[in-house]
N, C-alpha and C positions, 0 to 999 in steps of 0.2 A: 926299908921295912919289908916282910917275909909276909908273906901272905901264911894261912892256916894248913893245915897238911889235908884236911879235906878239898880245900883248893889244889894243893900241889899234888900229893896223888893220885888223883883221878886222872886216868889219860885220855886226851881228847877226846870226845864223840866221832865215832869212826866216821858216819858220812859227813859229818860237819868239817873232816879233814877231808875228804877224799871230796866235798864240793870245791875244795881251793883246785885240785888237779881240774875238775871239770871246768871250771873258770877259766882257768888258763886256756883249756884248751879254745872256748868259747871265744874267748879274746881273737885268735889264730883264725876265727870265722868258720868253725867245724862244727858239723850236727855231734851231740851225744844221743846213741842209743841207750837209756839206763834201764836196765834188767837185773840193776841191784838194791835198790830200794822197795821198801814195803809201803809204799805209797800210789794205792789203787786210782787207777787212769779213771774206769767205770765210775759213771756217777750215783750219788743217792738216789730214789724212788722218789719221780716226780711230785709224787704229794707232800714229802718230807721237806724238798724244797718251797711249794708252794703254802705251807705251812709256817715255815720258817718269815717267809715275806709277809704273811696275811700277821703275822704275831709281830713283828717287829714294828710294824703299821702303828699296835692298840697304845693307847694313848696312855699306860700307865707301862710300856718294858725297858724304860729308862730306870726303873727300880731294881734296888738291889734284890737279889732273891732270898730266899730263907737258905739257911745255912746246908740244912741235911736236902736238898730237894723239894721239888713239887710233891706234894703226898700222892698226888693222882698220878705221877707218874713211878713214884715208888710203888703205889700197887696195882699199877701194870704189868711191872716188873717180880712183882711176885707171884702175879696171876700167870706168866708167861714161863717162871721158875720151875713153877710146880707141875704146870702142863708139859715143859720139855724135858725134866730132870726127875717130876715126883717128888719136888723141892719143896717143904711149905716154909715161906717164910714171914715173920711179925714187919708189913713194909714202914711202921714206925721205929720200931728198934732195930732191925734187923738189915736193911737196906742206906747206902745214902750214896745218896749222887757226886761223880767225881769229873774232874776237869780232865777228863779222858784218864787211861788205867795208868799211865806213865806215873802222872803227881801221886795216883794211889800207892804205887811201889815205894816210892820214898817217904812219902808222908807216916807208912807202915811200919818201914823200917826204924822210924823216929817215935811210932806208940811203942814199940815192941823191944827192941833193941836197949841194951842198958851201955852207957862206955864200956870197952874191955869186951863184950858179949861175941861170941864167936857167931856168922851169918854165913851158914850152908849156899854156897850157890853155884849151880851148875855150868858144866865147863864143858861145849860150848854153850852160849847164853846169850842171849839181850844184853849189852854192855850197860843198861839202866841198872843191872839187878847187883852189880857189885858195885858200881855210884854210887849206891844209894844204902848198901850197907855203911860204904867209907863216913859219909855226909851224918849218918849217925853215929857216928865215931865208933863204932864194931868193927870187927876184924872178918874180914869174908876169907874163906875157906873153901876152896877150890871142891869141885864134887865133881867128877869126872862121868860125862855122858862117850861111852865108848862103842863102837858097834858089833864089840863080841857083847856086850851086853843089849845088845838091843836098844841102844840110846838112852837105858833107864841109870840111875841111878843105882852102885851096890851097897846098897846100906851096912849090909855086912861087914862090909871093907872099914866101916871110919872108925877112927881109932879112937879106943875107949878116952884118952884122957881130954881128946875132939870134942864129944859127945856132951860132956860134964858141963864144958862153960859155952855151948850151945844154945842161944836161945831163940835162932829164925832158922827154917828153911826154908827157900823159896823155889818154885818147881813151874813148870808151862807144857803142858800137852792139850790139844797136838801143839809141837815142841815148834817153836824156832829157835835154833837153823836146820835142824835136824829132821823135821817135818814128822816125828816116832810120834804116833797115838799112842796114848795109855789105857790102858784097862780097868776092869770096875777091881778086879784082886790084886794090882798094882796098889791102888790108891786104899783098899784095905789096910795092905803091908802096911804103910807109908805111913796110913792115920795109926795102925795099932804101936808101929815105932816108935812116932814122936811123942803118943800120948806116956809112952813108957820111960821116955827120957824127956820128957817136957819139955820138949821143943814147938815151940810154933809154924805152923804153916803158912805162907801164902801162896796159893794157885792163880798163875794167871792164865784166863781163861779169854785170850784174848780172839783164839782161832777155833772156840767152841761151837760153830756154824760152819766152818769151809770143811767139806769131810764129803767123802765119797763111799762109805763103806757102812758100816755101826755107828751111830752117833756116839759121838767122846763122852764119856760122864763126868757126872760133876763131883767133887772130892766131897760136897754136902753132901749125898746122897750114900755117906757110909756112917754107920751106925758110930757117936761117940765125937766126927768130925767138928762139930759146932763150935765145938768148946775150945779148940786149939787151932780151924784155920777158917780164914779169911779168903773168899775168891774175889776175881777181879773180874768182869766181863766191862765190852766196850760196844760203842754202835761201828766203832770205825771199821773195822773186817766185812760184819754182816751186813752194813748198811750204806757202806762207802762215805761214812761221814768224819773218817779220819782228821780232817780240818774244823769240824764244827767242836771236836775236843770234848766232850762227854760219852760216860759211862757208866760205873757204881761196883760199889764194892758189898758184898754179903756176906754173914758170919751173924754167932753167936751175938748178944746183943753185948755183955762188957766187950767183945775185941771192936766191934763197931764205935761203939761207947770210947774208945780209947783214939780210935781210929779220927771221931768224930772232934777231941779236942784237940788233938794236931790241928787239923783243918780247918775247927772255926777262929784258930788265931793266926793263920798262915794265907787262906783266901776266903771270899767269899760268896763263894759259890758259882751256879753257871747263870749263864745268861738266860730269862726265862725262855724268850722265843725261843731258841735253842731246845731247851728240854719241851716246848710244844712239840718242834719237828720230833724228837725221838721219842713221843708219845706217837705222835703221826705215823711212825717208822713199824710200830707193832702189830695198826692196823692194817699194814699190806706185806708183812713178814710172810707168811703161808703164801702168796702171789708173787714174791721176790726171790725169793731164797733158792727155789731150786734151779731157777736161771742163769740165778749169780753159780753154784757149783758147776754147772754143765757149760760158761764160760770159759773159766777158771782151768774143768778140766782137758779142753781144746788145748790150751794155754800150754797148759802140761804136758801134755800128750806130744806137741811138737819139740819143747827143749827134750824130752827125754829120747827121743825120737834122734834128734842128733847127735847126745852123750852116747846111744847106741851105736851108734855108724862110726863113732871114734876108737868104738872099745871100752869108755869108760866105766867104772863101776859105780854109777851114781844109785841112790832108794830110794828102792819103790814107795809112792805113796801115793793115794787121794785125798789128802787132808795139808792143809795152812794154805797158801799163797808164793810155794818155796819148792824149789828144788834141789836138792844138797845131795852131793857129789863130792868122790874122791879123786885127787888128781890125777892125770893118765902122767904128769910131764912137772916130775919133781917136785918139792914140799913147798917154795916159797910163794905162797898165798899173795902176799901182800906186791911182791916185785913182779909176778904175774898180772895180777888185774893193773899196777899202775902201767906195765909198760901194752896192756891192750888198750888200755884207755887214749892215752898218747900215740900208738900207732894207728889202732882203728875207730877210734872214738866210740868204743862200747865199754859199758861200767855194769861190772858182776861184782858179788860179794865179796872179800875174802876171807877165807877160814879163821884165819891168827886174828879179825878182827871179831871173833866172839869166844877168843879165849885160847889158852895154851892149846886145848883138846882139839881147839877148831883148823890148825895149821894142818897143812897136807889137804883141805877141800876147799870147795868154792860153793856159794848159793848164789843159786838164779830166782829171781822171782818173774813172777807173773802177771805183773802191774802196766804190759803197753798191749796194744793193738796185735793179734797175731800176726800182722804182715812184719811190722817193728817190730817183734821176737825172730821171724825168720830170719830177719835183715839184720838185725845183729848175733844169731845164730850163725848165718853163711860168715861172719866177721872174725866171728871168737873161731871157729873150723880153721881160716884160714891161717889168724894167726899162730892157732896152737900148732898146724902144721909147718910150719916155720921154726915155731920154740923149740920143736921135737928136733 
């Protein structure tokens, strides 16, 4: 028997394959340096934690929770919206809690998306965002983030009869892999575009805290946006609680509304303690947050610091958790990083694993210790002087 072709075309989860390389190598009794995953060393905000434990204690968090969220935690989150973005949102219609922004991308693509429906998604990308069109059975349509364009999207460029049977596109700044902030007249363009060919948006707004320069805006905050996109924000970036798996999604109240019967027939819901801690998480946000950037951009400041001393042409940026870089020493992405990992036991990104557009670079993230960044810094040097 055949399995379904949303099974069979979707290609692996990049690190989900690239942990089989790290196992092996593990077997062999070798340290990995990984300074390829997006999985912050840095912990959450003590009280998030001790919140987390005091909640799991009370004698009724063995219950399930309500479907859409805590409501106090929805309008926390609106209270927070409006204060970082100028955002006002309704946290009954307008907000609902999700099982970190990942399920929100698919679960989206499943309100929105009809079979047949063409899903805009950018090349290179989070490999979730073409998953997740496939799994809705639409057809994704490669959107090409290029660096004469400044890693945006040319709208201009998609062809008229593209456009017609359109009806997602989904977009991420600040960007990964690419690490490109967007601007507040980018996402003007963007919303007066789609509204004109009635396409939908999703922004995931997953690195809307790591920024060193202008804070990123939000695609709500343009006039007309409500009605056609959906953002996604998460605690895992800003709060280091990538494992405790909650976030939420905002938008118009029907795209919520649509949003929200996906999801009350697929899970249900987060665990309460859990949405305590990221209630907890807002009340030391202004004490947290600029520590966690001025970490981060140590972090940075030394891999770019070496991609210097090589010559490379990697971008400039203060914003995501990423470093993205063009290669000094040929295109293949992929036969690079396996054959560093297997000689020196360091694991970087590779390009081709975020899409046709993504080959010819690599991303370093910023996820270990800075002495662990130098120490597989000195590693990737060595080996590249060797590939060369």
């Amino acid at each position: 028997m055949e399995f379904p072709k949303r099974v069979k075309e979707v290609p692996p989860y990049l690190y989900a394959e690239m942990d089989n390389v790290i196992a092996e190598i593990k077997r062999q009794g070798k340290e990995i340096i990984n300074i390829a995953h997006g999985d912050p060393d840095l912990t959450p905000p003590v009280e998030v934690i001790e919140e987390l434990k005091r909640s799991a204690g009370m004698k009724d968090a063995h219950l399930y929770p309500t479907y859409w969220g805590m409501i106090e935690l929805r309008e926390r989150i609106a209270h927070w919206m409006e204060g970082r973005f100028g955002v006002k949102l309704d946290p009954e219609k307008e907000i609902i809690i999700l099982i970190g922004a990942k399920e929100g991308i698919t679960h989206l693509f499943l309100a929105l998306a009809e079979s047949g429906d063409y899903g805009l998604i950018p090349d290179p990308a989070y490999p979730t965002y073409k998953a997740s069109a496939i799994f809705a059975d639409a057809v994704p349509i490669e959107l090409p983030l290029l660096p004469e364009n400044d890693f945006l999207p040319d709208l201009g460029s998609i062809d008229s009869g593209v456009l017609k049977r359109t009806k997602v596109l989904i977009i991420n700044y600040p960007n990964n892999p690419t690490t490109k902030v967007a601007d507040r007249r980018f996402f003007q363009e963007l919303v007066e575009f789609c509204r004109q060919h009635r396409i939908y948006i999703i922004h995931d707004h997953a690195y809307s805290e790591i920024y060193g320069g202008d804070p990123p805006p939000s695609i709500l905050e343009i006039e007309g946006a409500r009605e056609i996109a959906v953002e996604l924000h998460t605690f895992s970036k800003t709060f280091n609680m990538q494992g405790y798996r909650i976030g939420w999604a905002c938008g118009g109240k029907d795209l919520i509304r649509a949003l929200a019967i996906i999801k009350t027939n697929t899970d249900s819901g987060v665990f309460v303690p859990i949405q305590r801690a990221a209630l907890k998480a807002f009340e030391v946000y202004e004490g947290f947050i600029p520590s966690l950037r001025e970490r981060y951009q140590k972090r940075r400041e030394i891999i770019q610091g070496y991609l210097r001393d090589l010559g490379w042409n990697y971008y400039p940026s203060d914003a995501t958790i990423y470093v993205w870089t063009r290669m000094g020493v040929g295109n293949d992405s992929m036969r690079f990083v396996t054959e560093l990992i297997r000689k020196y036991g360091v694991m970087i990104g590779p390009g081709a694993g975020y899409g046709k557009y993504g080959e010819g670079f690599l991303r370093f993230s910023l996820t270990q210790p800075e002495a662990k960044i130098r120490e597989g810094m000195e590693k990737f040097i060595a080996f590249t002087r060797e590939w060369m």
